[in-house]
Each structure stands twice: as structure tokens, then as C-alpha cells.
LUMSE-371424 format. One record per residue (C-alpha): residue in one letter; x, y, z. Coordinates in Angstrom, 2 decimals. Each point is the difference from the previous one (the first is absolute). Layout:
// LUMSE-371424
   drenlo      east     north        up
        a         X         Y         Z
...
***
This chain:
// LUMSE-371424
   drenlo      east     north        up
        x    -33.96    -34.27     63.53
        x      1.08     -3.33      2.48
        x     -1.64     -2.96     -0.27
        x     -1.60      0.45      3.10
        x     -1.54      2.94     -0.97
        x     -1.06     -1.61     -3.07
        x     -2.05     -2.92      1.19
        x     -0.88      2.62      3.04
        x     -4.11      0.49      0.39
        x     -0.84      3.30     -0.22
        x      0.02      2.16      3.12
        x     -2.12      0.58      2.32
        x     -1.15      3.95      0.41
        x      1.38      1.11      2.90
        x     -1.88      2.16      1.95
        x      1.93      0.33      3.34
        x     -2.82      3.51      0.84
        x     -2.77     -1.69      0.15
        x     -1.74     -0.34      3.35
        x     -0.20     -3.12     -0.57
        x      3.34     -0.75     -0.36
        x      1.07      1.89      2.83
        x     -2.25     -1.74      2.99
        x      1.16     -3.47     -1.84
        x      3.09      0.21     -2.65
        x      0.62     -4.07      0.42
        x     -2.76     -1.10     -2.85
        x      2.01      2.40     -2.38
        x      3.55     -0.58      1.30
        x     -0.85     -3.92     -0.89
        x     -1.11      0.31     -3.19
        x      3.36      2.03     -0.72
        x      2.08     -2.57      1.18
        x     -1.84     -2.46     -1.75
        x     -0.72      2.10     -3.75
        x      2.93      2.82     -0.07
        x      2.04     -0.26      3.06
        x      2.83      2.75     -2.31
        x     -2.28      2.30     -2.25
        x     -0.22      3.83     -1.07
        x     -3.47      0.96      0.86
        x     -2.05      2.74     -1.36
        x      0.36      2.06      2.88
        x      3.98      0.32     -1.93
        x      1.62     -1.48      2.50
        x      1.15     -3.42      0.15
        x     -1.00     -2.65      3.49
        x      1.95     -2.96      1.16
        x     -2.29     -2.45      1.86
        x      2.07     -2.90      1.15
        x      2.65     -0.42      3.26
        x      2.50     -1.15     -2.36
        x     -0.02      2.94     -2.28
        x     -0.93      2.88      2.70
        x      3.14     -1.31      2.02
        x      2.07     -0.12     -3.16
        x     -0.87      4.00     -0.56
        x     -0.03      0.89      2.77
        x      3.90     -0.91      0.68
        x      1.21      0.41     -3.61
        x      2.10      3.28     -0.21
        x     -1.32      0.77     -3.70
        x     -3.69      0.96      1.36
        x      0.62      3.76      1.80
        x     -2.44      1.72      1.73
        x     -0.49      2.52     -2.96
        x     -2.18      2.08      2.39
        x      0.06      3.56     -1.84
        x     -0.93     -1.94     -3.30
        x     -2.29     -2.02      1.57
        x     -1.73      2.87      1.87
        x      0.20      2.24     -3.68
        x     -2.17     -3.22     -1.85
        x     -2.73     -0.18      2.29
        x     -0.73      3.33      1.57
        x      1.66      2.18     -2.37
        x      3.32      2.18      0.00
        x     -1.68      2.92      1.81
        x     -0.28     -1.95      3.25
        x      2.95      0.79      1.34
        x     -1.77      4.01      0.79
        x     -1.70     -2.02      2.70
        x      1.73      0.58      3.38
        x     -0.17     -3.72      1.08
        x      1.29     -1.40     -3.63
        x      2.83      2.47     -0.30
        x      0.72     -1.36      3.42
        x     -0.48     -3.84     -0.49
        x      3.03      0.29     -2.78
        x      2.44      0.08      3.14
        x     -1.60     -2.85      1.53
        x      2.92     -3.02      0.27
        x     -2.91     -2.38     -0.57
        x     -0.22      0.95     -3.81
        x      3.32      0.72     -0.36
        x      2.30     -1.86     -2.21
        x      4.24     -0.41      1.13
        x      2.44      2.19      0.48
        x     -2.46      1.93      2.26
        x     -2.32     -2.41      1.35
        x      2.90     -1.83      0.91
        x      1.40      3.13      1.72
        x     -3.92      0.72      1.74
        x     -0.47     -3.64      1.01
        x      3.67     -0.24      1.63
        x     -1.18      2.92      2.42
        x     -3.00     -0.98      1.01
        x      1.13     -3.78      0.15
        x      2.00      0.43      3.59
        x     -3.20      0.71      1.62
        x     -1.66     -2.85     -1.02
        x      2.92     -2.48      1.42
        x     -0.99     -3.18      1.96
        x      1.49      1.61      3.12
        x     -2.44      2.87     -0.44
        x     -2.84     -2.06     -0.66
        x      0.58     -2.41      2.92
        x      0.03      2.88      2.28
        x     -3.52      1.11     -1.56
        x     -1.82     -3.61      1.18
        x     -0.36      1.25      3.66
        x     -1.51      3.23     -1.11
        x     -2.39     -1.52     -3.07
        x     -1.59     -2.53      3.00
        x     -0.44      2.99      2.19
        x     -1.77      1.81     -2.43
        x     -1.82     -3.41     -0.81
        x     -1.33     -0.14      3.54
        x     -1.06      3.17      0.03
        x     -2.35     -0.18     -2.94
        x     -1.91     -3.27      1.27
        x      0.00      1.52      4.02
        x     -2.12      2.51     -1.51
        x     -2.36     -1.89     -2.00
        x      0.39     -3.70      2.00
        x     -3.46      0.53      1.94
        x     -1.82      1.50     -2.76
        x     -0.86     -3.48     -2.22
        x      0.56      1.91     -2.74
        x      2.24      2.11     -2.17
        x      0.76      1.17     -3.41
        x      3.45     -1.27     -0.85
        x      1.02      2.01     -2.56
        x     -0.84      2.97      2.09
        x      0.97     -1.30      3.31
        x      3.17     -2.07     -1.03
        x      1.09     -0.55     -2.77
        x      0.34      3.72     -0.80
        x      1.23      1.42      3.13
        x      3.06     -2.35      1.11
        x      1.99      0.72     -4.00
        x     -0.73      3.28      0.30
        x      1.67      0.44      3.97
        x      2.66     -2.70     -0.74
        x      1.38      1.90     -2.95
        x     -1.13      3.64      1.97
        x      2.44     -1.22      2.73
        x      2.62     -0.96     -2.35
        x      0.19      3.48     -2.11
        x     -0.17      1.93      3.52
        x     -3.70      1.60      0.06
        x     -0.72      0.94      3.44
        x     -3.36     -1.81      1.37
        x     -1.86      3.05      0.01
        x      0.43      1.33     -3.77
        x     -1.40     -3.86     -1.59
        x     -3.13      1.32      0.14
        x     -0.10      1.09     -3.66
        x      1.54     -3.07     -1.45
        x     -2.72     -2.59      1.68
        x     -2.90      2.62     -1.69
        x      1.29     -0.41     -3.58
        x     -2.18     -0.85     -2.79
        x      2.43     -3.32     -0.67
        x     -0.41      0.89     -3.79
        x      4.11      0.38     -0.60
        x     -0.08     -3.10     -1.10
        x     -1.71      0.89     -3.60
        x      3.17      2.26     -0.37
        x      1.71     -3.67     -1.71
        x     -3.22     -1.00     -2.09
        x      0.69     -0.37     -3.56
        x     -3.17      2.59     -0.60
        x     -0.24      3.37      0.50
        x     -1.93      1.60      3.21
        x     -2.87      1.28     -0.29
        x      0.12      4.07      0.61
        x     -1.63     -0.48      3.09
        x      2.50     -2.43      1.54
        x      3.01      1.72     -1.75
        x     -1.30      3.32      2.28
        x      0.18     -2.54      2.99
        x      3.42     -1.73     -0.25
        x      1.24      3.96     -0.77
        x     -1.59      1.51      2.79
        x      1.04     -3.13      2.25
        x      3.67      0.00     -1.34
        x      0.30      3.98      0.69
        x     -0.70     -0.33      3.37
        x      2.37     -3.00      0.29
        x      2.74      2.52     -1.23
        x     -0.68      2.40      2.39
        x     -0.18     -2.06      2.74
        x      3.41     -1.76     -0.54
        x      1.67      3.39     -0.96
        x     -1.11      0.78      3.30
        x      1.18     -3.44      1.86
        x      3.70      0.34     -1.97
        x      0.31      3.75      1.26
        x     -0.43     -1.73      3.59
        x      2.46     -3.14     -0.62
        x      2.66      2.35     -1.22
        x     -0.25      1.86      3.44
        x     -0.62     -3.15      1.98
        x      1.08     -3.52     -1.68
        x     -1.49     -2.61      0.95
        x     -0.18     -4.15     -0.86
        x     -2.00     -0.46     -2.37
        x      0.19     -0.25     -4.28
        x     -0.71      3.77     -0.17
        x      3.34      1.15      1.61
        x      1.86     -2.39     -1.64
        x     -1.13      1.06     -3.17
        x      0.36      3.49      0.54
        x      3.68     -0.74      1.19
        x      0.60     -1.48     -3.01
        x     -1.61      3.07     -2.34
        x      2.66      2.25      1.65
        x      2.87     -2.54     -0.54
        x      1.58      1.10     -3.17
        x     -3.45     -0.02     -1.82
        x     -0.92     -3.83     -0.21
        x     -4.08      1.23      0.72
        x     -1.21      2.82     -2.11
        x     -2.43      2.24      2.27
        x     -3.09     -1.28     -3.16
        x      1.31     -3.81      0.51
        x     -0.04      0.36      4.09
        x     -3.56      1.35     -0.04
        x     -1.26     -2.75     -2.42
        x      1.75     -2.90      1.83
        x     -1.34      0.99      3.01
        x     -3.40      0.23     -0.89
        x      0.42     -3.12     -1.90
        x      1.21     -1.96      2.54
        x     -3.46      1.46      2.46
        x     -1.75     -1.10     -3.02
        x      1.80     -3.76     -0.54
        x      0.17     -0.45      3.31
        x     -3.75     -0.49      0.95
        x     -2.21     -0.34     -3.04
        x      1.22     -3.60     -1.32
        x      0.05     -1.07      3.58
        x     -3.69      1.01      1.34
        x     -0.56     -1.94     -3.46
        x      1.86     -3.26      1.04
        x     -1.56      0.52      3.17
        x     -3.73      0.07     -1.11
        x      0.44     -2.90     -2.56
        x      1.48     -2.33      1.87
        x     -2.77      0.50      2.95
        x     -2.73     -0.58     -2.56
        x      1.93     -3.04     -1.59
        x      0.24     -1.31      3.63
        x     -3.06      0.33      0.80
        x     -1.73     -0.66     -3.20
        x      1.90     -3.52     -0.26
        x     -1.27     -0.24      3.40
        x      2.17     -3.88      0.52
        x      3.45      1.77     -0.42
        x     -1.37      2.90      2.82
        x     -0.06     -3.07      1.97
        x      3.44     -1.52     -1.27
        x      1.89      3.08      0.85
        x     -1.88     -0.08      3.71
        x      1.02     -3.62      0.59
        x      3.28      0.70     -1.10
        x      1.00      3.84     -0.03
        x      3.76     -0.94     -0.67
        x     -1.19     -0.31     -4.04
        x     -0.43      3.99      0.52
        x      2.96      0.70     -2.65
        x     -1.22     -2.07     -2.34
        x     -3.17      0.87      0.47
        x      1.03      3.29     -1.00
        x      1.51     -0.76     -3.12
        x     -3.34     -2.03     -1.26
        x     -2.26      3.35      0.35
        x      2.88      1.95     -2.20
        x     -0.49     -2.83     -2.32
        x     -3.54     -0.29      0.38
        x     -0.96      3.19     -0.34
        x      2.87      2.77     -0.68
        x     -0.52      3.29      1.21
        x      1.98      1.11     -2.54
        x     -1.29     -1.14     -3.65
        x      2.52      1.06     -2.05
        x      2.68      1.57     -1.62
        x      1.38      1.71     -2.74
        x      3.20     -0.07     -2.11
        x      1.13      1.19     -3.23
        x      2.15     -2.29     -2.49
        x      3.33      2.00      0.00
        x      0.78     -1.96     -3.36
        x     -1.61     -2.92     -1.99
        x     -0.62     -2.72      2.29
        x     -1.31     -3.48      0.04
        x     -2.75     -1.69      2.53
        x     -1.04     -2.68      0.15
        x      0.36     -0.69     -3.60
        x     -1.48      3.20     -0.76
        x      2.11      3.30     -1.27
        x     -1.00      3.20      1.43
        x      1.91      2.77     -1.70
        x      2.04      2.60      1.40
        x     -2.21      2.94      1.89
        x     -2.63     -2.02      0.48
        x     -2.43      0.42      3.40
        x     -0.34     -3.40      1.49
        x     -1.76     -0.55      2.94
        x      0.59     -2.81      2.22
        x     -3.43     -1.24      1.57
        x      1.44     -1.10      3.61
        x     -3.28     -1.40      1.36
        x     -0.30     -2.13     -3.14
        x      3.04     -1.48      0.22
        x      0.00     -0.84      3.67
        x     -3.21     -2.89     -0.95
        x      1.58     -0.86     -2.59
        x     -0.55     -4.17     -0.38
        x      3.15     -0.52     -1.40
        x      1.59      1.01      2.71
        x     -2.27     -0.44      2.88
        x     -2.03     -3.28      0.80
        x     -3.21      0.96      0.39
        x      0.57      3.47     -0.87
        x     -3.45      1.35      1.04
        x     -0.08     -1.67      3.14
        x      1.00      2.38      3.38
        x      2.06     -2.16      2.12
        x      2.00      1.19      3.17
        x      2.21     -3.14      0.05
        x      1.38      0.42     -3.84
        x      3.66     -1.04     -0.55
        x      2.25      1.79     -2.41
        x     -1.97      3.41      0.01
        x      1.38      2.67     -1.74
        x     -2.51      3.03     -1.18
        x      1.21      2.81     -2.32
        x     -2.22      2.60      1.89
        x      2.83      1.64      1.26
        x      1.79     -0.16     -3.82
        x      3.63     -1.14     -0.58
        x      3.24      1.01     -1.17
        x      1.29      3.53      0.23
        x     -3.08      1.47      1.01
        x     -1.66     -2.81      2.78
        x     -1.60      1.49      2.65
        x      2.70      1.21      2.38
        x     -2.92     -0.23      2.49
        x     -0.82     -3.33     -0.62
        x      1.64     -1.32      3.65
        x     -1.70      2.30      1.78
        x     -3.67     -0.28     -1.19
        x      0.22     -3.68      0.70
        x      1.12      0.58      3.54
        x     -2.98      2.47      0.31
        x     -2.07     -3.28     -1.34
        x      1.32     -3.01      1.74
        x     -0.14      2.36      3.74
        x     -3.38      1.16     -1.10
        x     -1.64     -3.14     -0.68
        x      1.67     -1.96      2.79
        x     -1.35      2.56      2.43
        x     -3.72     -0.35     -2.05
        x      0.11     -3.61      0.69
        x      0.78      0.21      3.34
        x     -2.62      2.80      1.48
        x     -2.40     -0.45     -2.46
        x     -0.01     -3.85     -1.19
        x     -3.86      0.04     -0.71
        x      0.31      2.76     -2.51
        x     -2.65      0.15     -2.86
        x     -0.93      1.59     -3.23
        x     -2.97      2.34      0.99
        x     -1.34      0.54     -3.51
        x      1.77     -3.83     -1.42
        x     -1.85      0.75     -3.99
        x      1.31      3.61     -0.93
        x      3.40      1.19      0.39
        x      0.06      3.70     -0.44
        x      3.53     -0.45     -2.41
        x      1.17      3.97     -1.31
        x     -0.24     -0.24     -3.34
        x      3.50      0.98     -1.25
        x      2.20     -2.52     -2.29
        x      3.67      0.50      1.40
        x     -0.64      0.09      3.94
        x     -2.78     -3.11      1.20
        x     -1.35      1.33      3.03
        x     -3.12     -0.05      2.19
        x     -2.07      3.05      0.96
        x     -1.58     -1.65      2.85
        x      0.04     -2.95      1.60
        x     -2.67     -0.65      2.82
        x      0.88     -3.00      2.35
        x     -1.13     -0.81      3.25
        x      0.35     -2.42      2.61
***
């Protein structure tokens, strides 16, 4: 045992299901830091509370993703008879190298700054079209009008689903996201994800058939392309990455979306600062990922013994990296707790690090800073319509709003 650990005070239980901890984990993600900011809970797996730490894991090359073992200690080796598990093991997200390297180098090209440039034109059309339809109303739910509909187009657009067959992805439940809890489902929502993912498969079975027979520019050819040169894309790993990226490619975002509105207009002085000024937009940006990160964290696996912060974690260990704790973390942030648009020096782990950060990341902040430019603009006397009870869904990896109901 270290000396740290040693003159350590006990732990805190740590309860991350509670519903209490999921409308407000910041009470509990403080008295980590502060108590046992590198400790094995009773849950079995071990957290990591503080930026320096989280960062440190987060690039170090001896914590893997471990996902089958992982997967195997908390639901159980029989999971994998489920049809969205057995999938999930393809996904490049909880891969570890040679073949995430070989996944993410794929699917990489079509998230190059050229690409993503040539998106901004599109994202501000689809912008403009969400608030010409609500503008004279007063009134709107964001998460339903907004937030949720310009991800799920943008990335619609860039996988090449034709306007008319989105229908089905804007009426999903939105519980995917419970696929990456560290807790099993219950059998209710593992019969939704299943029946959800099925249909996926079908439909993009069907879109591939139609891309082999008439390419066109978007990830989903290029993909398929590269499945039929010299086998670099398994048909198992083609399906999963493409339903992953659907997947990646909206949820976090109508999350960073809906928290940063009710940040904004909760801390009602930097709504105000960002009118005034809208050039601190970027930045702006970066403070609601650090402020309140739609993602909450991660998970690794020590590959061999390793040492933390002063702390050994042995080798095939679970250790979960608690994002949204270490982004207010004091040490590293003045005034940690405080949401402030014109921050210097902000840099969130929301979208992870290392191997495995978001690849993304650039284009859910362009969806952001165009989003909340345009918000400023056309709607600059925006409001909280129900200010005392944020309607959070109550799920520990993925910090998201259900509603949001705003008017003006």
C-alpha cells in the first residue's frame, strides 16, 4: 500500500445509479476529488476523479479498452447471444490496435477538415430551417425541435440517407445510449435496443445493396469501397461502423446542444456576453463541454500494473475515467463550478483523448458554434420556460436532456 493510500480517508460509496446522482453528479464528483480522487469501489471497478489523472489514462498506452472482459464482468459472458452485443464487439470505438487502428484509418478520410468545411453551408441551412418553422410560434421544445433534428440530418446527409427514408431515425426511442452503461439493461430495454438495432441492419443492408449499384459521396460508399478492396472491412465490422457512426454522430451532440442552451440561459449574464460579443462563440463552446459533458465517461482496462496518481491499479483492472468530474476540477480550473463563455485555456475531456478521442469531435463543435450563433441572432430574448426543473434522462455515461421548453 502507498503512502497516499495510507493516510487516504476512506471512500466515499459511489453510487453513480442513483437518481439523484444522475439529475446532479457534481456534489458526488467533488467529494471524490476531494476524499478518493484514484479508488476501487464496491461496484469492482476502480474511478479516477481528477483532470490530471483522467488525462494521464486516458493517453497512457498500458490502459486498453478491454471491452469483451469488461462487457463479461458486468453483464455476464452470455451477452454476447444478444444481437446488438454480438454486434457492438466490431464497433472501432471499443476496439483496442491493430484493428481499431485499421477501422479508425477508414473512417478518418471522411471526417477531414476539407470535408467538414464544405458541411458549414449545409449545417446553417438546416439551422434556418428549424427556427423558420418555429420563429413565430414564441415557443418550442428544443430538444425536440433542435437540438435533435439538425445531428441527426447533418450526419443523415453525410452517410447518404435520402431525405425521404429519415423518418425512422428522428422516431427512435434515443435509448442506444444505455448500450455503454457499466449496468446491465433491463429486459425491457434490452428488447428495445434489439428490436431498434434489427431494423437498423435491415435498413443499411438495404442502402449498401443500392450504393453498390449507384455510388455516391458520402461515408457509406467509401466504406463499402473499401470492404471490397482486398478485405480491409469485414461485411460484421461494415454494418457495426455504420450504425455506430448514425449512432455517434447525433446522440453526444443533441446532448452538447441541450446543455449548453440551459447553461446559457440558466447563467443568464453570459447569454448576454455571448450576444454582445458573438465572436467568443468557440470558446463558448468549449466552456459547456467543460461545464457540463455530454459524455460522462469512459472506460479502460489496465493492460498491465500501472501507477496513477500515486496509486497502483493492477493489471486487468476496469477503471473508469469520470470525464465530467475532471473537467471542474479546481486544480485545474479557476473557479471550476462557475459557467463562463469567455474562459481561457479550455480544454474538456468530453470527447476523450489518445487513441480513441472522438474522431467527431470537429464536427460537433461546428454543429455548436453555427447553432448558437444563429440562436443569438434570431432569437436573442430566448428564455428557460420551466427555469426550476430540468427534465435530465437519467443514464450515467450519456448527460442529456429529455426536454427542454424555452420560449421567447
Amino acid at each position: 500500500m502507498s503512502e497516499q493510500q495510507a493516510d487516504a480517508p476512506e471512500a466515499p460509496i459511489f453510487n453513480p445509479f442513483s437518481p439523484d446522482f444522475l439529475r446532479d453528479p457534481y456534489p458526488a464528483f467533488r467529494e471524490l476529488r476531494a476524499t478518493a480522487p484514484i479508488h476501487k469501489t464496491e461496484l469492482g471497478f476502480w474511478v479516477a476523479s481528477r483532470y490530471e489523472d483522467v488525462t494521464e489514462i486516458l493517453r497512457n498506452k498500458n490502459f486498453g479498452k478491454g471491452f469483451v472482459a469488461r462487457t463479461e464482468r458486468t453483464h455476464g459472458p452470455d451477452i454476447w447471444q444478444q444481437p446488438v452485443y454480438a454486434a457492438m464487439r466490431h464497433w472501432m470505438l471499443v476496439m483496442d490496435p491493430p484493428d481499431h487502428s485499421r477501422l479508425r484509418g477508414l473512417v478518418a478520410r471522411a471526417f477531414a477538415p476539407r470535408h467538414l468545411t464544405a458541411l458549414r453551408p449545409r449545417i446553417q441551412q438546416l439551422v434556418d430551417d428549424s427556427l423558420d418553422k418555429i420563429q413565430d410560434q414564441g415557443e418550442m421544445d428544443f430538444i425536440r425541435d433542435f437540438a435533435h433534428p439538425l445531428p441527426v440530418h447533418v450526419i443523415c446527409d453525410m452517410l447518404g440517407i435520402p431525405l425521404e427514408e429519415r423518418s425512422q431515425f428522428f422516431q427512435g426511442c434515443r435509448i442506444s445510449g444505455r448500450l455503454i452503461e457499466p449496468t446491465p439493461m433491463t429486459p425491457d430495454e434490452l428488447k428495445q435496443v434489439n428490436e431498434g438495432h434489427q431494423d437498423q441492419v435491415a435498413y443499411f443492408r438495404s442502402l449498401f445493396e443500392r450504393r453498390r449499384k449507384d455510388p455516391g459521396d458520402d461515408i457509406t460508399t467509401e466504406l463499402l469501397q473499401a470492404a471490397e478492396d482486398g478485405g480491409k472491412l469485414s461485411d460484421d465490422e461494415l454494418i457495426a461502423n455504420i450504425i455506430l457512426l448514425f449512432g455517434a454522430g447525433h446522440e453526444t451532440t443533441v446532448n452538447l446542444l441541450g446543455n449548453g442552451l440551459l447553461a446559457l440561459l440558466t447563467y443568464r449574464e453570459e447569454w448576454e456576453k455571448l450576444k454582445a460579443d458573438p465572436t467568443l462563440v468557440t470558446g463558448a463552446v468549449e466552456e459547456m463541454l467543460r461545464f457540463d459533458s455530454s459524455v460522462q465517461m469512459t472506460g479502460r482496462v489496465a493492460m498491465e500494473d500501472v501507477e496513477i496518481g500515486g496509486v497502483p491499479v493492477p493489471a486487468g483492472q476496469p477503471i473508469i475515467s469520470l470525464l465530467g468530474a475532471a473537467n471542474r476540477d479546481p486544480e485545474r480550473y479557476q473557479g471550476a463550478e462557475e459557467f463562463q463563455v469567455d474562459r481561457e485555456d479550455v480544454r474538456p475531456t468530453s470527447f476523450g483523448g489518445g487513441i480513441h478521442h472522438c474522431i467527431g469531435a470537429p464536427l460537433a463543435r461546428i454543429e455548436a458554434e453555427i447553432a448558437f450563433t444563429t440562436l443569438i441572432k434570431r432569437l436573442p430574448d430566448l428564455r428557460l420556460a420551466t427555469p426550476d426543473d430540468p427534465d435530465w434522462r437519467l443514464t450515467f455515461t450519456l448527460r442529456g436532456l429529455s426536454t427542454l421548453p424555452v420560449a421567447w
